[in-house]
Every structure is written in C-alpha cells, then in structure tokens.
N, C-alpha and C positions, 0 to 999 in steps of 0.2 A: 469108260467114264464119259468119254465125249458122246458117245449115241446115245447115252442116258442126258448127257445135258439138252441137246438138240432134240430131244422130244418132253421135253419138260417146257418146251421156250413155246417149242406148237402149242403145246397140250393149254398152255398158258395166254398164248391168240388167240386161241379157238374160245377159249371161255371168255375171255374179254371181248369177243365179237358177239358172244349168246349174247351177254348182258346188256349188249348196247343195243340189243335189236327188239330189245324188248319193253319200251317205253312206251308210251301212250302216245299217240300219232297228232291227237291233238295240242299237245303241249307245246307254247310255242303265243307268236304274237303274229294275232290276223287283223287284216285290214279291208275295209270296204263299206254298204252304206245302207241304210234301213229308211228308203221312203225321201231320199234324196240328200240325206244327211248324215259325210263322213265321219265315219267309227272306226275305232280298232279295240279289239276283244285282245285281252294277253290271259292263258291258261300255264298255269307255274305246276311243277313238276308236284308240290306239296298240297294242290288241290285247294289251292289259293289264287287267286285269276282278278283281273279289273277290266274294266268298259271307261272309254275314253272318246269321246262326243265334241262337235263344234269346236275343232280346234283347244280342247281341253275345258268347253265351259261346264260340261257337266262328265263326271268322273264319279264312277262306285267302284268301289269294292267289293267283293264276293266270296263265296267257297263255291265248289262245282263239284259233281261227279258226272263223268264221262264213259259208259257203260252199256255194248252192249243195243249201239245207238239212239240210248236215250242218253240226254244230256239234263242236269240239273242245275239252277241255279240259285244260291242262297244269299241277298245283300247282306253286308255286315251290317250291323248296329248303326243305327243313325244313317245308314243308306234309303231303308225303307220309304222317303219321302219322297227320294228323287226317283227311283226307279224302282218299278214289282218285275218280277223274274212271271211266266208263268212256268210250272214245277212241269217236267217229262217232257222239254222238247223233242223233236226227234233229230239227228245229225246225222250227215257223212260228209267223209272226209274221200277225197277223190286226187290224188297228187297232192299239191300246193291249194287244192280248192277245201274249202271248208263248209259246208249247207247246212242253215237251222233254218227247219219247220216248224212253225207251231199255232195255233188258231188261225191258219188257213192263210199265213204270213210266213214266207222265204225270205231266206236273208245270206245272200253269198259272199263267204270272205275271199280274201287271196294270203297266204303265207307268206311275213315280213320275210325280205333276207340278212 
C-alpha cells in the first residue's frame, strides 16, 4: 500500500509539472520603449492584454493572439482612437526579452519581475 501511494504522489508531480510548462511564454507584463517613449505591454493568460504609455497618460485595452510568431492585436471598443494595432506582427521571445516587428519597426521589451 505504501509503494502504491508513493507513486501516485510522483505520478501526481510529474503532471503538475507538464501542466505548468505549458503556458504561453508570452504571458506576463513587459516593459521598455517605442521611439523614446516608456511602455509597458501586459499579455493575460485569457488573451486579454493592455498597453500602458507616458507614465499612464495613454492606456488601451486589447485581446491578442500569440501564435506561432505572429502576434495579433485587437483594441477593445472605444480604444480604436487612441491606438491601431497593425494585425500579424511578428514576435520572439528570447529569455526575459520579448521583440515586435512590424512595418519595418522593432520594439524590444524586458520581462517585469
């Protein structure tokens, strides 16, 4: 009974270690600056994300998909004045580094901690 419990406890790590290794790399809150001016992008696990500008003067909302290094971005409702996404950036993720390309404009984060 006891060698049957002590491989039930493994057997029960091991799968709560798959689970955890399999999350989106991006998810999470980056920070850094597009053209001189500090940003931070936060990417939620739910595919729900915001962009936060000049010390919070400008702030949207979004949905994303992260895939396959294209990155997508969609403002919510009544974001569309302040800020257009354009649609299929391209991403990677590198450590703690996070890189969007896209019209011939790079844009390097660093991973909050």
């Amino acid at each position: 009974m006891k060698k049957v419990s002590i491989v039930l406890i493994i057997a029960l790590m091991i799968s709560m270690l798959l689970c955890a290794c399999g999350g989106n790399p991006i998810v999470g809150s980056w920070t850094g600056s597009l053209e001189g001016v500090p940003l931070t992008m936060v990417f939620d696990e739910d595919g729900s994300g915001s962009l936060s500008a000049m010390g919070g003067l400008l702030a949207v909302n979004y949905t994303y998909t992260a895939e396959n290094g294209v990155l997508t971005l969609i403002p919510d409702e009544g974001s569309e004045d302040i800020a257009t996404f354009n649609e299929g950036a391209s991403y990677e993720i590198d450590g703690d580094t996070l890189t969007i390309s896209n019209d011939g404009e790079t844009m390097t984060l660093t991973r909050d901690e």
